[in-house]
DSSP file (Angstrom, degrees, kcal/mol; ACC not computed):
  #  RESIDUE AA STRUCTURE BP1 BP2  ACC     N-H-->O    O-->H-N    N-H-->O    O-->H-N    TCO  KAPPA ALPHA  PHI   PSI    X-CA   Y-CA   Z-CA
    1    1 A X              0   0    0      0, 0.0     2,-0.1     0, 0.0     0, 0.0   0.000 360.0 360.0 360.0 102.3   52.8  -41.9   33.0
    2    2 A X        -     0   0    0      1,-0.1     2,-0.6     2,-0.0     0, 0.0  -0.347 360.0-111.9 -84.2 161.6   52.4  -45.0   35.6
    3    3 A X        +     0   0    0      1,-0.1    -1,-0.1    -2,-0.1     0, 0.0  -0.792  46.3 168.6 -95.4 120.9   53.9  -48.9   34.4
    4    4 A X        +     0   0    0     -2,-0.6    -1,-0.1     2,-0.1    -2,-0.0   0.757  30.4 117.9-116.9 -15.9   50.4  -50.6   34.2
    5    5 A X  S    S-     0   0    0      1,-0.1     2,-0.1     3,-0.0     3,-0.1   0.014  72.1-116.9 -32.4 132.7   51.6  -53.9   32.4
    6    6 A X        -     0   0    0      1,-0.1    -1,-0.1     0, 0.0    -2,-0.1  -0.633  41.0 -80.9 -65.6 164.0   50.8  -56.8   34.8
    7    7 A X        -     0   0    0     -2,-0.1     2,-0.3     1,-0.0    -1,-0.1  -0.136  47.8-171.8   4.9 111.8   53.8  -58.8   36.2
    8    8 A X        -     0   0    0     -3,-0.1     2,-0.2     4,-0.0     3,-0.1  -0.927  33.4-103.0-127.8 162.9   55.0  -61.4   33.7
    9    9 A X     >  -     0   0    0     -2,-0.3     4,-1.2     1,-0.2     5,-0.0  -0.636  30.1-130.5 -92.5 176.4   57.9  -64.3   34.9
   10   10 A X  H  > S+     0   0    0      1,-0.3     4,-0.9     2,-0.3    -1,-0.2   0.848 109.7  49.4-110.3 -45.9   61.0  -62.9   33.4
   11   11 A X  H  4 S+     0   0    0      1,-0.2    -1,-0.3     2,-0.2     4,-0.2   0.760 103.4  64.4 -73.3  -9.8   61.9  -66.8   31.7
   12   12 A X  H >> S+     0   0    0      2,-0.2     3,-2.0     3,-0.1     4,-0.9   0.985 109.5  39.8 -71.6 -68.2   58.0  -66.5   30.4
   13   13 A X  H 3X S+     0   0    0     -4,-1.2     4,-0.7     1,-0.3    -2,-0.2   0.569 111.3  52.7 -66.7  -8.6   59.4  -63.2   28.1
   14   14 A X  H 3< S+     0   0    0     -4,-0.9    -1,-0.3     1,-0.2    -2,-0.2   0.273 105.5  51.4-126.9  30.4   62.4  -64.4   27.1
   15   15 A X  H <4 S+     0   0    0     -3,-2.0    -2,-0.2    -4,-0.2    -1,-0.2   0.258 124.8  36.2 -91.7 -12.4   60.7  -68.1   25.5
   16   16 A X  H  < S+     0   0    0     -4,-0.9     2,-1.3     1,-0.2    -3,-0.1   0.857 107.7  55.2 -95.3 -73.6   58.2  -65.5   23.6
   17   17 A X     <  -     0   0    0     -4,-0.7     2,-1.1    -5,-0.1    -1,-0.2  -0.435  65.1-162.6 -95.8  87.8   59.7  -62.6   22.5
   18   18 A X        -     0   0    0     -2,-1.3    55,-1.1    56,-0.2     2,-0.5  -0.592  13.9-176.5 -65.5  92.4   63.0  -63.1   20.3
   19   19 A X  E     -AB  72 114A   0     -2,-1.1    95,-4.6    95,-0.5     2,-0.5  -0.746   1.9-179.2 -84.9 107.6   65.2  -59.8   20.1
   20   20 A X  E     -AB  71 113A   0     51,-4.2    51,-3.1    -2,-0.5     2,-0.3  -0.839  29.6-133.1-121.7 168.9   68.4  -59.5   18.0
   21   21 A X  E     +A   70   0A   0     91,-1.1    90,-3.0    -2,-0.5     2,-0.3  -0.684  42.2 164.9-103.9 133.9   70.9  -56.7   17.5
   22   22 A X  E     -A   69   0A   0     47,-1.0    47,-2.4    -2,-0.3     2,-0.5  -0.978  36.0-112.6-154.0 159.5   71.4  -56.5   13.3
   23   23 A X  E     -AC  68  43A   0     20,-1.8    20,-2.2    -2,-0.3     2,-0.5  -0.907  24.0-122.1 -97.5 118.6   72.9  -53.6   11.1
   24   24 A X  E     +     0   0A   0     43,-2.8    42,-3.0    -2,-0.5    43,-0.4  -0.697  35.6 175.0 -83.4 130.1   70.7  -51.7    8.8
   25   25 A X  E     +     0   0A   0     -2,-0.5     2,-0.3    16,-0.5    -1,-0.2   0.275  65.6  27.8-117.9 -27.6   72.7  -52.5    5.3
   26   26 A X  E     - C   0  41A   0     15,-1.0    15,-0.5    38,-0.1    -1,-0.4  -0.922  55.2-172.8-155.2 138.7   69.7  -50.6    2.9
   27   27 A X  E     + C   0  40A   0     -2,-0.3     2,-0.3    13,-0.2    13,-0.2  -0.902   9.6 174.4-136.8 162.7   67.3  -47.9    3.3
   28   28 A X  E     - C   0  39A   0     11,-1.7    11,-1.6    -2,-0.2    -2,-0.0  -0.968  38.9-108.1-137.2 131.3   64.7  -47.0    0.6
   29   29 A X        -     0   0    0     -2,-0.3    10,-0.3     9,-0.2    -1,-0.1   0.036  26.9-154.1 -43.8-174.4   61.5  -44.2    0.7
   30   30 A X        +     0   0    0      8,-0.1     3,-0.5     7,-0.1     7,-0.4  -0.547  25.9 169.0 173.7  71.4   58.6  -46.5    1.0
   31   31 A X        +     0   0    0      1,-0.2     7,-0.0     5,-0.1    -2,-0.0   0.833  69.8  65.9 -71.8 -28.3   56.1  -43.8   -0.7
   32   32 A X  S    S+     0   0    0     49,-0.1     2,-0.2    48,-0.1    -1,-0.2   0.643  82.8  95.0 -90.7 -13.5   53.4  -46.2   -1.1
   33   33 A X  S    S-     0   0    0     -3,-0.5    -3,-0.1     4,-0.2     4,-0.1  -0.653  73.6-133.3 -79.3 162.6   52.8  -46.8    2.9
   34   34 A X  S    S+     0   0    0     -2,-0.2     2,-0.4     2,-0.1    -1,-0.1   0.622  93.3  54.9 -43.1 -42.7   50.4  -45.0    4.4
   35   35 A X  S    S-     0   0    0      0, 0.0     2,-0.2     0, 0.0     0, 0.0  -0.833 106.6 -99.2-109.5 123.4   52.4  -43.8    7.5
   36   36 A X  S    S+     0   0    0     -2,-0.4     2,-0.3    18,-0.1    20,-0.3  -0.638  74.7 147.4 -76.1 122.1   55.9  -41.8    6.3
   37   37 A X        -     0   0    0     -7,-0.4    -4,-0.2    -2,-0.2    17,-0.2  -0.842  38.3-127.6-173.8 142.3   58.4  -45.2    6.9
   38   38 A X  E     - D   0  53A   0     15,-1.8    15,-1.5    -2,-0.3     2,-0.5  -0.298  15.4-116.6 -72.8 171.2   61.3  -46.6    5.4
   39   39 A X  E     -CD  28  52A   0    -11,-1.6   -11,-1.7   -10,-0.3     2,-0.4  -0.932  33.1-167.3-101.7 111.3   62.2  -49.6    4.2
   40   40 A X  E     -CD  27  51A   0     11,-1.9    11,-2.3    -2,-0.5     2,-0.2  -0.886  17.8-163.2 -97.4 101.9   65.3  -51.5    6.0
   41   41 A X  E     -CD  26  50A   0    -15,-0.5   -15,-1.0    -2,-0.4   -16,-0.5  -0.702  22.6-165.4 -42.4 135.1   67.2  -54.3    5.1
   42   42 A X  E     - D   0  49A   0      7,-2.6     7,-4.6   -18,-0.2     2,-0.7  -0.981  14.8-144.4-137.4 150.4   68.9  -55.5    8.3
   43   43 A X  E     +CD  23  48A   0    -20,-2.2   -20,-1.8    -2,-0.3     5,-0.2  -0.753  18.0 176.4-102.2 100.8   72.0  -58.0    8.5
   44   44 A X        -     0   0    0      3,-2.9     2,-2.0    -2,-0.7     4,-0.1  -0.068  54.9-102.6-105.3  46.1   71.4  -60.2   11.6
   45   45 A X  S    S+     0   0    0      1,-0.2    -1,-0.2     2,-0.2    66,-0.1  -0.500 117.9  40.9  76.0 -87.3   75.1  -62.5   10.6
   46   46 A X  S    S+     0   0    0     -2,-2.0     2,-0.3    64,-0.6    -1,-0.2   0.754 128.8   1.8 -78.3  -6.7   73.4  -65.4    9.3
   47   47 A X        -     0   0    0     -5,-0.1    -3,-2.9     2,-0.0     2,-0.5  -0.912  59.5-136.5-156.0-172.9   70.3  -63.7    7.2
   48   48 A X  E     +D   43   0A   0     -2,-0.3     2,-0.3    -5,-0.2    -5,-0.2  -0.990  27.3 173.6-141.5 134.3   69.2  -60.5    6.3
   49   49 A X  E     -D   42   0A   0     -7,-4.6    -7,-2.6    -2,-0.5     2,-0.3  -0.949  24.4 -96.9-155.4-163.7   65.7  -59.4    6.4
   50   50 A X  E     -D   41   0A   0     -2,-0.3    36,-2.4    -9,-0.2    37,-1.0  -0.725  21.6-175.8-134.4 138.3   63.4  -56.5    6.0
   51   51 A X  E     -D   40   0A   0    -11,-2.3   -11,-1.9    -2,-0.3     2,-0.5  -0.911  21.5-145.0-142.3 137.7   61.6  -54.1    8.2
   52   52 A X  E     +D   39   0A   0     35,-0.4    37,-0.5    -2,-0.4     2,-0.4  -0.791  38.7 178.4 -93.8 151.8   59.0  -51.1    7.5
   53   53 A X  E     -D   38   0A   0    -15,-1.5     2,-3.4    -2,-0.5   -15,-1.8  -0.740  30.9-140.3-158.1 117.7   60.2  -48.9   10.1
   54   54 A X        +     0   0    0     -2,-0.4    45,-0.2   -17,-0.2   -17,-0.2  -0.449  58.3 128.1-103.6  83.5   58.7  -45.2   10.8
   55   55 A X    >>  +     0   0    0     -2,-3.4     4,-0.9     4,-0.1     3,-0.6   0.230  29.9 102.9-107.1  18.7   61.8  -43.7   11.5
   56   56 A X  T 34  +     0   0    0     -3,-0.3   -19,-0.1     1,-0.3    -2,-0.1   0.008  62.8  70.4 -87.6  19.7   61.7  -40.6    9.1
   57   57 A X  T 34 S+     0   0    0     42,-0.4    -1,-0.3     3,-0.1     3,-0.1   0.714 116.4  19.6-120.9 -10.4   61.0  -37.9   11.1
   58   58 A X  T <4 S+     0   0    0     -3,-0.6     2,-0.4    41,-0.4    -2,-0.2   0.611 116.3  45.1-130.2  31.2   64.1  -38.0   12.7
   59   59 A X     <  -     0   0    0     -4,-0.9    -1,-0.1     5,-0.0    -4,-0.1  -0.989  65.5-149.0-133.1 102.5   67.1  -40.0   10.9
   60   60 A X    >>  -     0   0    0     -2,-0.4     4,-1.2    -3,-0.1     3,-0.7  -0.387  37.1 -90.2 -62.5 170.7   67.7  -39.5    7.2
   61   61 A X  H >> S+     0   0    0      1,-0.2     4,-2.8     2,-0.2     3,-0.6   0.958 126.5  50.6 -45.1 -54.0   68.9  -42.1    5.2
   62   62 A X  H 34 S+     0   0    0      1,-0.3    -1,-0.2     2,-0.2    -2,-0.0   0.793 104.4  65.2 -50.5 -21.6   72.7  -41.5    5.5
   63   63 A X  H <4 S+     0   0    0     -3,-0.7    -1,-0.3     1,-0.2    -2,-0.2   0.785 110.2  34.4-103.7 -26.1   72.0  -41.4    9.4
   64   64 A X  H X< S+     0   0    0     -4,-1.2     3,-0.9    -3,-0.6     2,-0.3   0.449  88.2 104.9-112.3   9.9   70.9  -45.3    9.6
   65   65 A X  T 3< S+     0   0    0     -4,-2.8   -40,-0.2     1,-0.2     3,-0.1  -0.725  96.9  11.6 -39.5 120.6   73.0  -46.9    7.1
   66   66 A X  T 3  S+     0   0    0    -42,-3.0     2,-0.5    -2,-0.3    -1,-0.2   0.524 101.5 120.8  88.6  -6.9   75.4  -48.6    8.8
   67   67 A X    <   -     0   0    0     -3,-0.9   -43,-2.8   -43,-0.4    -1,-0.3  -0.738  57.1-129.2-106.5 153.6   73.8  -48.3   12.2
   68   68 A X  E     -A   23   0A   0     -2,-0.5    36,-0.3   -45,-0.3     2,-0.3  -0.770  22.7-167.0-112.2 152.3   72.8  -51.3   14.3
   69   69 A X  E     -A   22   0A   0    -47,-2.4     2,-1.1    -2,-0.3   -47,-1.0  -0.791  21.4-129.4-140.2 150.4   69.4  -51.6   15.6
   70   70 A X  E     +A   21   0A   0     32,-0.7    20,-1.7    20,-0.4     2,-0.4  -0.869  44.8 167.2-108.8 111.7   67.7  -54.1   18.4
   71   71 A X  E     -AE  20  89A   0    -51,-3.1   -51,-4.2    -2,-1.1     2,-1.1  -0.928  42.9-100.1-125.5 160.8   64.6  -55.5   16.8
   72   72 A X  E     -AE  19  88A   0     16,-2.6    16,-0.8    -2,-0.4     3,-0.4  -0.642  36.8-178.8 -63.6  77.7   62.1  -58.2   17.3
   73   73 A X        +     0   0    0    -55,-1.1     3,-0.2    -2,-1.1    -1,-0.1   0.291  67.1  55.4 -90.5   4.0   62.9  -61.2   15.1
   74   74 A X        +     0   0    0    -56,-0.3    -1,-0.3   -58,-0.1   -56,-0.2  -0.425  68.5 108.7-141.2  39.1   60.4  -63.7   15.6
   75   75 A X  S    S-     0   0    0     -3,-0.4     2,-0.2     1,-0.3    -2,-0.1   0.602  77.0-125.0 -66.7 -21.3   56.6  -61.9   14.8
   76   76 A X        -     0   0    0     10,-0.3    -1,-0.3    -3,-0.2     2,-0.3  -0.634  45.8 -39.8  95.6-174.0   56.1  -63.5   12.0
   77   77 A X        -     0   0    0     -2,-0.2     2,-0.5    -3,-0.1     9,-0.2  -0.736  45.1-171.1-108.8 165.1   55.4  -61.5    8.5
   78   78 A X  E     -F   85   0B   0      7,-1.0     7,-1.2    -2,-0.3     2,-0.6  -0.991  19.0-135.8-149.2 120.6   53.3  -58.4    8.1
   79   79 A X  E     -F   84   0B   0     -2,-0.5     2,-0.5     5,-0.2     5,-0.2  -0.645  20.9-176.5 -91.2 132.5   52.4  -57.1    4.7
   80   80 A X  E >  S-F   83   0B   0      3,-1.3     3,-0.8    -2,-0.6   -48,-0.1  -0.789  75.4 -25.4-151.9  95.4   52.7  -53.4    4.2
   81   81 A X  T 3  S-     0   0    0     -2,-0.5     3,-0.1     1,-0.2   -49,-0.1   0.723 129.8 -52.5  69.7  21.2   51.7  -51.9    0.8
   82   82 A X  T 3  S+     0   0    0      1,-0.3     2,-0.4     0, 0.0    -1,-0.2   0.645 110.4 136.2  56.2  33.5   52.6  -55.3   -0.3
   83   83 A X  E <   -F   80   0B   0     -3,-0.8    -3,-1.3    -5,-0.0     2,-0.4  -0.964  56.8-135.8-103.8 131.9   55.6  -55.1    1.2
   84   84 A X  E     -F   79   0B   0     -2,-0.4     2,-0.5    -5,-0.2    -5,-0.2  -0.632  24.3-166.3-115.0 115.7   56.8  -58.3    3.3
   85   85 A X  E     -F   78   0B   0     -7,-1.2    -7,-1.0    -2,-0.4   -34,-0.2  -0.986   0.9-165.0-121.4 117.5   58.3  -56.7    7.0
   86   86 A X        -     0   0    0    -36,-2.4   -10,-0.3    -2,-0.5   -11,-0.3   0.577  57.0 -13.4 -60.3 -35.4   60.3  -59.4    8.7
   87   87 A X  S    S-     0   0    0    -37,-1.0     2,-0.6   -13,-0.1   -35,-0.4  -0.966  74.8 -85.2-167.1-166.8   60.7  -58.1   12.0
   88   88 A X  E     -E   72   0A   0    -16,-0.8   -16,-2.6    -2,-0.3     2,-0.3  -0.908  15.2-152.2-134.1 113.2   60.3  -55.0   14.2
   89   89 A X  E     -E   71   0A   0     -2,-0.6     2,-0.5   -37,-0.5   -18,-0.2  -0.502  30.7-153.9 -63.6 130.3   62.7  -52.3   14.7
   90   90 A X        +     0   0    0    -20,-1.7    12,-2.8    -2,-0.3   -20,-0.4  -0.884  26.6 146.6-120.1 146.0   61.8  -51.1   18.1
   91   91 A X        -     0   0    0     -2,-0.5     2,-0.3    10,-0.2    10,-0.2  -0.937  40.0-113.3-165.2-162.1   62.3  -47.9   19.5
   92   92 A X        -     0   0    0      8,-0.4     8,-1.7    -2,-0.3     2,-0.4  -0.645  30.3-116.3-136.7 148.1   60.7  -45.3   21.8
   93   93 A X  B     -G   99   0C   0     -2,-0.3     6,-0.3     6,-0.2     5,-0.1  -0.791  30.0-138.6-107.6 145.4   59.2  -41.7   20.8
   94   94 A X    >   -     0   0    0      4,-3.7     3,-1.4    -2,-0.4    -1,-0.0  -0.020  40.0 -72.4 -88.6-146.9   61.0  -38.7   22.3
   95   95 A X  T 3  S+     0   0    0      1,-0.3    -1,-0.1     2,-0.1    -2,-0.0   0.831 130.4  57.4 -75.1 -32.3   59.4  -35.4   23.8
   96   96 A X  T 3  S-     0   0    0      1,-0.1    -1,-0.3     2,-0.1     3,-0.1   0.356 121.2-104.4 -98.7  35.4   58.3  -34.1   20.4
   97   97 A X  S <  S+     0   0    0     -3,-1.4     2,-0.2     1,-0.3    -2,-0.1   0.493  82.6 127.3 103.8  -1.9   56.2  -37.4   19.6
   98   98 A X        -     0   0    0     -5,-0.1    -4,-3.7   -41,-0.1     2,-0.4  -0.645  59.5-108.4 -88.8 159.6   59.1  -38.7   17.0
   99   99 A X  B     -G   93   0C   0     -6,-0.3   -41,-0.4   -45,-0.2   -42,-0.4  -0.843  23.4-172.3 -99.7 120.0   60.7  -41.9   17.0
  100  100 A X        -     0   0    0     -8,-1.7    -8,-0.4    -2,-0.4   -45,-0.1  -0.780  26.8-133.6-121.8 109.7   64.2  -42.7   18.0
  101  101 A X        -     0   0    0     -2,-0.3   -10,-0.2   -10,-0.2     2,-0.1   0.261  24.3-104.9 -28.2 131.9   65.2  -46.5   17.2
  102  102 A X        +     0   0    0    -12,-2.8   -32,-0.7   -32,-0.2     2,-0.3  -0.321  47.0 152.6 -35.1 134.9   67.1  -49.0   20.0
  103  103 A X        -     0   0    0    -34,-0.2     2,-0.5    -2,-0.1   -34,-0.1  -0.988  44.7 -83.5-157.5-166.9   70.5  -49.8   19.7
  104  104 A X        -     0   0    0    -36,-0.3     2,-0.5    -2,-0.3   -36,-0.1  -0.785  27.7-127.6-109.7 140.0   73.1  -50.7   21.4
  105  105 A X  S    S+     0   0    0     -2,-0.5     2,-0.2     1,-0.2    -1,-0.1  -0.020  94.1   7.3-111.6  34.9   75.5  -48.3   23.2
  106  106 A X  S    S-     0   0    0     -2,-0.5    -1,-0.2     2,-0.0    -3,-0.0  -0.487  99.0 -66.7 164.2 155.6   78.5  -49.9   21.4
  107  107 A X        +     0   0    0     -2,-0.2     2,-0.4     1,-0.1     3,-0.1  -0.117  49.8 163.9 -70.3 151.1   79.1  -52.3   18.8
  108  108 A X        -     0   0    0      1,-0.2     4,-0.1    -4,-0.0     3,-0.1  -0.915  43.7 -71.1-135.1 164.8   78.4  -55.6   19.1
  109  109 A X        -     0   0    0     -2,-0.4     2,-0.4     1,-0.1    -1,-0.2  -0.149  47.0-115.6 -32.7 138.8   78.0  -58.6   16.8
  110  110 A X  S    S+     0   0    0      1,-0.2   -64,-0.6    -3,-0.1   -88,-0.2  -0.572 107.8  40.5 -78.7 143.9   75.1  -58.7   14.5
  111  111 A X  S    S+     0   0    0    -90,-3.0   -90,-0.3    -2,-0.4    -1,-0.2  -0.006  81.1 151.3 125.2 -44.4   73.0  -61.6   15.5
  112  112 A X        -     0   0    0    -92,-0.2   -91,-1.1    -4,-0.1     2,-0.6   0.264  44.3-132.8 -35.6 112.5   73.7  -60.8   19.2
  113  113 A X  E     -B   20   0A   0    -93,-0.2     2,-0.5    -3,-0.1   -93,-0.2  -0.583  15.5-137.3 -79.6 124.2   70.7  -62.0   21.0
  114  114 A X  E      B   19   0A   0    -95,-4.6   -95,-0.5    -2,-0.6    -1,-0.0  -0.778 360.0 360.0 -93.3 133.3   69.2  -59.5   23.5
  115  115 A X              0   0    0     -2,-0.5    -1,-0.1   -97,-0.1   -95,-0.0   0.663 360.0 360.0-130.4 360.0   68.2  -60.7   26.8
């Protein structure tokens, strides 16, 4: 696996691409998506909004309640099973092809802008 991305200037990514650090506050099954995903409430201090996030194959609920999470707040909205996802929990898939969500490697405010 080679980096194939061109170059981009570093102040170029961080006028685009808003990232905040938020605490997932709810999760709910989300049977009706297509793709096995939750549904997240996450508390970034001054609002709270709402993420599909296909994290289920390896975090039960009980294991991201309470956990803080680095997502993309500024995509815009995406409708999913007529569900309204607010921004994008980002994370990375491990060796067996599963997804383990971002965070932060101690706590920090929610709202904390990553740059």
């Amino acid at each position: 696996m080679g980096i194939e991305a061109d170059d981009i200037a570093p102040e170029r990514f961080l006028e685009d691409v808003e990232m905040r650090v938020g605490e997932v506050v709810d999760v709910a099954d989300f049977p009706e998506a297509r793709k096995d995903v939750y549904k997240l409430e996450v508390d970034f201090g001054d609002e709270t909004r709402q993420s599909a996030a296909g994290l289920t194959d390896n975090y039960d609920r009980e294991d991201l309640l309470g956990s803080q999470v680095v997502a993309v707040v500024n995509l815009g909205t995406v409708s999913i099973a007529g569900f309204e996802s607010q921004c994008l929990v980002t994370g990375v898939d491990d060796a067996d092809g599963d997804v383990v969500h971002l965070r932060p490697e101690r706590e920090v405010p929610n709202g904390t802008r990553v740059y």
